[in-house]
MIDOSE-1310 file (N, C-alpha, C; in nm, 2 decimals, decimal comma, always signed):
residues 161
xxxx	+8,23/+0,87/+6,18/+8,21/+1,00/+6,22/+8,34/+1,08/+6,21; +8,32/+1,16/+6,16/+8,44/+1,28/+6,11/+8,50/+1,38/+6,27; +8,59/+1,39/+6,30/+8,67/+1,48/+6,37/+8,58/+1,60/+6,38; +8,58/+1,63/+6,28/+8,56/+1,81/+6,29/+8,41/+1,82/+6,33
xxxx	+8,31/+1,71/+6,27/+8,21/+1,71/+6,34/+8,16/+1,68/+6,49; +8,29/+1,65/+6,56/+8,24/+1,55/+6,65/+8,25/+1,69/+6,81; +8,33/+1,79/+6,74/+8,34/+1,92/+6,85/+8,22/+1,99/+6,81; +8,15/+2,08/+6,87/+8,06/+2,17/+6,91/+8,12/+2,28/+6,83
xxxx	+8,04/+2,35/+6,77/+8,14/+2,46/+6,72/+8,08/+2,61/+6,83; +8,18/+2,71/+6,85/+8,16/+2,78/+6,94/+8,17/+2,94/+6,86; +8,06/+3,02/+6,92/+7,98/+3,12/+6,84/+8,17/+3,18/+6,88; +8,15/+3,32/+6,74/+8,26/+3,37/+6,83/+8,30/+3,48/+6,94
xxxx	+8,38/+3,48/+7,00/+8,42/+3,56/+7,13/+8,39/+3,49/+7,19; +8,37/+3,36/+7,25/+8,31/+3,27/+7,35/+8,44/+3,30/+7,43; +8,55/+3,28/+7,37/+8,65/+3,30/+7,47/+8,72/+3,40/+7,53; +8,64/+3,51/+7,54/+8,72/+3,64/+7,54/+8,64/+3,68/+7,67
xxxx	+8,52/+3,68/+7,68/+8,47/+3,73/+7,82/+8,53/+3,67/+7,94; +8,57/+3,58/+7,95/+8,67/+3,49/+8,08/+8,77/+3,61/+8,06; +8,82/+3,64/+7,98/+9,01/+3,70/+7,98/+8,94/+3,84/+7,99; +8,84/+3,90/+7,96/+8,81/+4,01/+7,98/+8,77/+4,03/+8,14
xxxx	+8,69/+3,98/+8,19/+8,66/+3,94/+8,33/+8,77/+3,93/+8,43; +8,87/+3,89/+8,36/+9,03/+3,85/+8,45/+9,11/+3,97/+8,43; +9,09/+4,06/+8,36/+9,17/+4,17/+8,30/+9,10/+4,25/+8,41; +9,00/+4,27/+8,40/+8,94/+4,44/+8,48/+8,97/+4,40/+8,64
xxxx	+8,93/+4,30/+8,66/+9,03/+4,24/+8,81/+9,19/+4,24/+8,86; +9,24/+4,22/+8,75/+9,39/+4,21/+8,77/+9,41/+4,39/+8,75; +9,36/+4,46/+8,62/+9,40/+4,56/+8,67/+9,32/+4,66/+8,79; +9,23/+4,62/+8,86/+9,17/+4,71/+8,99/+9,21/+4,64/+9,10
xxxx	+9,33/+4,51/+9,13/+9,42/+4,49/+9,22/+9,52/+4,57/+9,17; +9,58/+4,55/+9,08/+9,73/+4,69/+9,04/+9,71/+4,78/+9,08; +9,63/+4,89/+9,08/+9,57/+5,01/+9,07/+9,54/+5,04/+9,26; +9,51/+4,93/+9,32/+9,48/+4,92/+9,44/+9,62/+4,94/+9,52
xxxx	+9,71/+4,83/+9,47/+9,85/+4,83/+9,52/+9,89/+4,94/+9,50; +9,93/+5,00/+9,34/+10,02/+5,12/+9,32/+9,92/+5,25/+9,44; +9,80/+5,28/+9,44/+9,75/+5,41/+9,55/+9,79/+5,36/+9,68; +9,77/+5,19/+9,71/+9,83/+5,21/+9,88/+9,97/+5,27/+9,90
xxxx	+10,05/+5,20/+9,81/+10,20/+5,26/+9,80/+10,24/+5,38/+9,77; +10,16/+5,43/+9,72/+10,17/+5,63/+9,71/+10,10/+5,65/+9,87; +10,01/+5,63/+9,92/+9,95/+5,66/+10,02/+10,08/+5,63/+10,13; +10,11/+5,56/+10,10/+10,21/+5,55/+10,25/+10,34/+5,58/+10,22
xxxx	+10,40/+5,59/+10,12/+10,52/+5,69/+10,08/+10,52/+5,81/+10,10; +10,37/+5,88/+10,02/+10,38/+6,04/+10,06/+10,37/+6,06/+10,22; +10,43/+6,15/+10,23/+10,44/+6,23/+10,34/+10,33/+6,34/+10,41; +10,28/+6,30/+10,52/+10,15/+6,38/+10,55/+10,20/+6,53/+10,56
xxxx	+10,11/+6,64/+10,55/+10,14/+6,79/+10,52/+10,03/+6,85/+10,61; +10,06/+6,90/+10,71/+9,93/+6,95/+10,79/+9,89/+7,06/+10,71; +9,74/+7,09/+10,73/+9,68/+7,20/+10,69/+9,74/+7,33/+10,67; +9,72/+7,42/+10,69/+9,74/+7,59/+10,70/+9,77/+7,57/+10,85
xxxx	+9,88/+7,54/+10,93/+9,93/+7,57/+11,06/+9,95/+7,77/+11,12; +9,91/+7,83/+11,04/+9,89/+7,98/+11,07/+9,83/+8,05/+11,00; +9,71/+7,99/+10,96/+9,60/+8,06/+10,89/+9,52/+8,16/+10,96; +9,55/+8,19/+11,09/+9,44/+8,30/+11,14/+9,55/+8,42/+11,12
xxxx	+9,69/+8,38/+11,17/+9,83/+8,48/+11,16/+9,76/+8,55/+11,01; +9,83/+8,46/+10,90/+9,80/+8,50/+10,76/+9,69/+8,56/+10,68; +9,58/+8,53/+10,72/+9,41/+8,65/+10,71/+9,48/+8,76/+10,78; +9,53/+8,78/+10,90/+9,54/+8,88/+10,96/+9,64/+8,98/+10,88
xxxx	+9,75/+8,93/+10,85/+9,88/+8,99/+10,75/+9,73/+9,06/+10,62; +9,64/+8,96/+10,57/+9,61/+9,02/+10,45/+9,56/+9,10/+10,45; +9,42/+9,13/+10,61/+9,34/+9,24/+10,64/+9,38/+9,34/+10,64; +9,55/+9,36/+10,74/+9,66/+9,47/+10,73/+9,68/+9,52/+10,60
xxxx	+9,68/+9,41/+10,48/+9,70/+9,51/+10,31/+9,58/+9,57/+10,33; +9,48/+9,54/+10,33/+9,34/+9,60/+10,25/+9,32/+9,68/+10,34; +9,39/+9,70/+10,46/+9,30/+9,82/+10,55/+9,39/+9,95/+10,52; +9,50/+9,91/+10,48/+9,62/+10,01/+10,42/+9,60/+10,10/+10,31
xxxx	+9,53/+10,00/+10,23/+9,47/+10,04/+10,13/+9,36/+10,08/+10,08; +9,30/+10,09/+10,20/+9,13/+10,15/+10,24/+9,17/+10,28/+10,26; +9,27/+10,30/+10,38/+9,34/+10,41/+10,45/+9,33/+10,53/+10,27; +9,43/+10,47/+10,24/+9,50/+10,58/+10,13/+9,39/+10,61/+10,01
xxxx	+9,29/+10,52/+10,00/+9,16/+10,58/+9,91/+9,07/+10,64/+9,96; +9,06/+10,66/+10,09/+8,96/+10,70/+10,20/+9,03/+10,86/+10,16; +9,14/+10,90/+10,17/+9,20/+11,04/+10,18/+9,25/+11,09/+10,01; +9,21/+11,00/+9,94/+9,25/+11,04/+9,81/+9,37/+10,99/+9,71
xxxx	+9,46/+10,92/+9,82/+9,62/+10,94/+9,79/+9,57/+10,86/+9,63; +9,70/+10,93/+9,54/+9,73/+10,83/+9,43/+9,85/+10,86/+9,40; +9,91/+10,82/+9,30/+10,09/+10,81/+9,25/+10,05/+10,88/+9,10; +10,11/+10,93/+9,06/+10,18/+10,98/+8,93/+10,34/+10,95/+8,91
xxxx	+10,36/+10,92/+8,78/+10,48/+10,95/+8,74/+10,57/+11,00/+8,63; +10,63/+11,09/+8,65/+10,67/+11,23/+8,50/+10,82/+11,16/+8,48; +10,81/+11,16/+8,36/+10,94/+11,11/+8,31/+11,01/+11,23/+8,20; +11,10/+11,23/+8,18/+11,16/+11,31/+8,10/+11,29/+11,28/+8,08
xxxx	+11,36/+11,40/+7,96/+11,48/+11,31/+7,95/+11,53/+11,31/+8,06; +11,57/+11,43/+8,16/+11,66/+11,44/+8,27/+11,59/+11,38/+8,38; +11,48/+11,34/+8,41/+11,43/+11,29/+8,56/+11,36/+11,19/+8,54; +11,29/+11,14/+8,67/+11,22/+11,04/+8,65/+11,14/+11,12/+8,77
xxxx	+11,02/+11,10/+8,79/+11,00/+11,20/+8,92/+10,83/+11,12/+8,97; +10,79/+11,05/+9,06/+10,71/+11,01/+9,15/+10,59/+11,10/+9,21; +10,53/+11,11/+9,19/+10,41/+11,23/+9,25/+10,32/+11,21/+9,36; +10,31/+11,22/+9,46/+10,20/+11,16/+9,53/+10,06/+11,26/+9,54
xxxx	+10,00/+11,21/+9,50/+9,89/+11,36/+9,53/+9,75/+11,33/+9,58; +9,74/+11,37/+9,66/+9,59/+11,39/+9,72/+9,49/+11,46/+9,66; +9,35/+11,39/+9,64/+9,27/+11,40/+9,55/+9,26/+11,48/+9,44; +9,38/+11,40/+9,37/+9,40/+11,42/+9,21/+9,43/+11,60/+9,19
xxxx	+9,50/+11,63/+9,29/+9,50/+11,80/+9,25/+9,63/+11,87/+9,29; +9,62/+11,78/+9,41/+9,74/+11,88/+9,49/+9,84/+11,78/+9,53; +9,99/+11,83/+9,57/+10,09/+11,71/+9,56/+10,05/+11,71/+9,74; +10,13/+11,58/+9,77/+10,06/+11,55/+9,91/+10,25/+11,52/+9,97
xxxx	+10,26/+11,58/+10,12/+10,40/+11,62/+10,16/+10,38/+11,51/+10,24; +10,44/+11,37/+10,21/+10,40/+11,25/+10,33/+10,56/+11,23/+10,41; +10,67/+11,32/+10,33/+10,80/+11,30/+10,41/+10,86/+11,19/+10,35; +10,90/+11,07/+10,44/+10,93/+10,94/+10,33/+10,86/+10,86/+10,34
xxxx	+10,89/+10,77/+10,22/+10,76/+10,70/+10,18/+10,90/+10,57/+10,15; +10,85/+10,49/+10,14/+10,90/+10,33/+10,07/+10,84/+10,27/+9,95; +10,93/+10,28/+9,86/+10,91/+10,23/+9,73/+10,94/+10,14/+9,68; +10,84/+10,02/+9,62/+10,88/+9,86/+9,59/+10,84/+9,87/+9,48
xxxx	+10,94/+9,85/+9,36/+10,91/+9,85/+9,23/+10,95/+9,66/+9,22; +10,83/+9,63/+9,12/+10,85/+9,48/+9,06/+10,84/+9,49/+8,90; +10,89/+9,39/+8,84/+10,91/+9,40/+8,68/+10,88/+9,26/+8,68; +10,72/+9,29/+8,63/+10,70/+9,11/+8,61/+10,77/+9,05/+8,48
xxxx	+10,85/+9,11/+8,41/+10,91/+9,05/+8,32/+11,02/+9,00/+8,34; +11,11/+9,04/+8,45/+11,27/+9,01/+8,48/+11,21/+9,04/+8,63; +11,22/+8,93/+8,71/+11,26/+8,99/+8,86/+11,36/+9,02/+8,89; +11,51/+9,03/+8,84/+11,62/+9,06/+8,85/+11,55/+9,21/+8,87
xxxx	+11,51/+9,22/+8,82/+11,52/+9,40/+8,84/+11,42/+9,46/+8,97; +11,37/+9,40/+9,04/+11,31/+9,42/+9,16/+11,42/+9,52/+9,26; +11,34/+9,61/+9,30/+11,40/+9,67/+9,44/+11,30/+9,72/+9,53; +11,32/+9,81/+9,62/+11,24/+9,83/+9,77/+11,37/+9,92/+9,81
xxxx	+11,35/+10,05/+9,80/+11,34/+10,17/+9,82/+11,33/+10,27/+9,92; +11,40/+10,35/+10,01/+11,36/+10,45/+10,13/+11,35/+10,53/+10,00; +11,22/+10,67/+10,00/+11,27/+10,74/+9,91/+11,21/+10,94/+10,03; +11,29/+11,01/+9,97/+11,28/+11,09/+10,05/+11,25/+11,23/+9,98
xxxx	+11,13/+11,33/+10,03/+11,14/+11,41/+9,94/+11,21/+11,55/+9,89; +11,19/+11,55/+9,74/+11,29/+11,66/+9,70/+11,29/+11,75/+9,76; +11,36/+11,85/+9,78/+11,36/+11,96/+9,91/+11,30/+12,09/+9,86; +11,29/+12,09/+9,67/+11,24/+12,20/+9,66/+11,09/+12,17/+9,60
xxxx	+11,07/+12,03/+9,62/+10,88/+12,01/+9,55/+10,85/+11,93/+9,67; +10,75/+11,97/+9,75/+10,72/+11,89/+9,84/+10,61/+11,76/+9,75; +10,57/+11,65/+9,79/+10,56/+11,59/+9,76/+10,60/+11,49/+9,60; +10,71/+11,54/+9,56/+10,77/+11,46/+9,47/+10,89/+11,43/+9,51
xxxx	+10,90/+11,32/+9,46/+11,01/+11,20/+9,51/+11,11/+11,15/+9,40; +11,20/+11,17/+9,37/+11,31/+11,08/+9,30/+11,34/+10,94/+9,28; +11,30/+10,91/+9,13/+11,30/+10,77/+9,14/+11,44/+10,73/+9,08; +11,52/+10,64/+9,12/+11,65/+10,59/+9,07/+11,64/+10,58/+8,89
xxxx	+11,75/+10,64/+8,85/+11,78/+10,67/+8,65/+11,79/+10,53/+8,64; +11,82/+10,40/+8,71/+11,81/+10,30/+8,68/+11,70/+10,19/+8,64; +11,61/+10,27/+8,63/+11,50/+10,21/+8,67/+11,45/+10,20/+8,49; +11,44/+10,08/+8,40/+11,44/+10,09/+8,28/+11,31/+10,07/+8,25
xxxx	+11,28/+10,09/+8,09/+11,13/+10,15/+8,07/+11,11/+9,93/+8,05; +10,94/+9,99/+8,01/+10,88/+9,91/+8,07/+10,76/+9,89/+8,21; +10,68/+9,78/+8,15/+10,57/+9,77/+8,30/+10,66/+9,76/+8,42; +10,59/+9,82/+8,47/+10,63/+9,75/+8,67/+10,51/+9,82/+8,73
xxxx	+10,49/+9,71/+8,82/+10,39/+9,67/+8,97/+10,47/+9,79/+9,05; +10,42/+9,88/+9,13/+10,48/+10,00/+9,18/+10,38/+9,97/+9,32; +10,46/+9,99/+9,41/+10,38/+9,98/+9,57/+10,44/+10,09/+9,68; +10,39/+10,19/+9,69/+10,44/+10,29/+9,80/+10,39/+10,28/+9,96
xxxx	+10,44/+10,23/+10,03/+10,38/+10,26/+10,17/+10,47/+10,38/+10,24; +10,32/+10,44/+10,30/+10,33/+10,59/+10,38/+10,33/+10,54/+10,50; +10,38/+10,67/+10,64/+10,30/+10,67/+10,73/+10,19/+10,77/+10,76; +10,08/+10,74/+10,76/+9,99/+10,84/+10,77/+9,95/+10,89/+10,94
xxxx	+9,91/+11,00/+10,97/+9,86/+11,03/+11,15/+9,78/+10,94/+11,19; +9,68/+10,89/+11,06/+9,58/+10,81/+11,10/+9,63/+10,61/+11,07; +9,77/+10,66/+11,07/+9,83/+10,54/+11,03/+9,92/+10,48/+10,89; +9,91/+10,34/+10,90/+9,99/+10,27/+10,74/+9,90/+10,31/+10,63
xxxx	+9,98/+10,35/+10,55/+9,87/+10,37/+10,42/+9,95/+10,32/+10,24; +9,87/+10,20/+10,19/+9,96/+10,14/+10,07/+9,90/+10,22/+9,95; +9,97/+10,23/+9,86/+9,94/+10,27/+9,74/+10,00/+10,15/+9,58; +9,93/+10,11/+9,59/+9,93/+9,99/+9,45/+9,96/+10,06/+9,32
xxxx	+10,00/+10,02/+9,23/+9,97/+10,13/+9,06/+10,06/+10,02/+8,95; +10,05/+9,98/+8,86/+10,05/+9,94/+8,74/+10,07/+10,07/+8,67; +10,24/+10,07/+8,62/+10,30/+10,23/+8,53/+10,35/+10,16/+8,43; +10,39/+10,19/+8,34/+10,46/+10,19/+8,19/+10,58/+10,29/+8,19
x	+10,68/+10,26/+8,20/+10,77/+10,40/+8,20/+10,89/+10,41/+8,07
């Protein structure tokens, strides 16, 4: 009797399901180890530790801003060669004399160029306001807060100048 006859011959892959079986094991203990060890290296992070403070801050924007659409307020702004000039006006008609106002200009393209503003009004246009010649063209996020009798009042506006 011949050698080669005397083994069984074996369909194939017979031997691959054993090493397959040992593989999905070996890697779902790795996988086990590397999360316990991230699990206990990272550092726990408590929740929102002043989340009722922070709703409160946000309510204060939106009530600000209820305020000043409740009475009409809006912003304009006139450019020209010589000025730059801020408008505040009450229901779209008439300029509105709020005294000083605070002006937060943002430039989502460069925040270098961000400022925050006392601005005070011109003496001979009641409600128009002087905006700094520095101020280059381009978008900016524009935010005025007043004080109104009836309280804080914000004005939001997206300009192109």
């Amino acid at each position: 009797m011949n050698k080669q006859e005397a083994l069984p011959i074996r369909p194939q892959g017979y031997y691959i399901w054993p090493i397959f079986v040992f593989a999905v094991l070996a890697t779902t203990v790795m996988l086990n180890i590397a999360l316990f060890t991230l699990a206990k290296n990272t550092a726990d992070t408590p929740i929102e530790d002043r989340a009722y403070e922070r709703s409160q801050s946000y309510q204060t924007v939106i009530d600000q801003g209820q305020r000043a659409k409740e009475i009409g307020l809006d912003l304009e702004i006139v450019t020209n060669d010589r000025e730059k000039v801020l408008i505040l006006r009450q229901a779209q008609t008439q300029a509105y004399a709020a005294g000083q106002i605070i002006l937060r200009a943002t430039r989502p393209a460069n925040s270098s160029m961000d400022f925050e503003k006392t601005l005070e009004e011109l003496p001979s246009r009641p409600g128009h306001y002087a905006l700094p010649q520095t101020t280059a063209p381009g978008l900016w996020l524009i935010e005025i807060r007043l004080t109104l009798p009836s309280g804080k009042a914000l004005i939001r506006k997206q300009v192109v100048l």
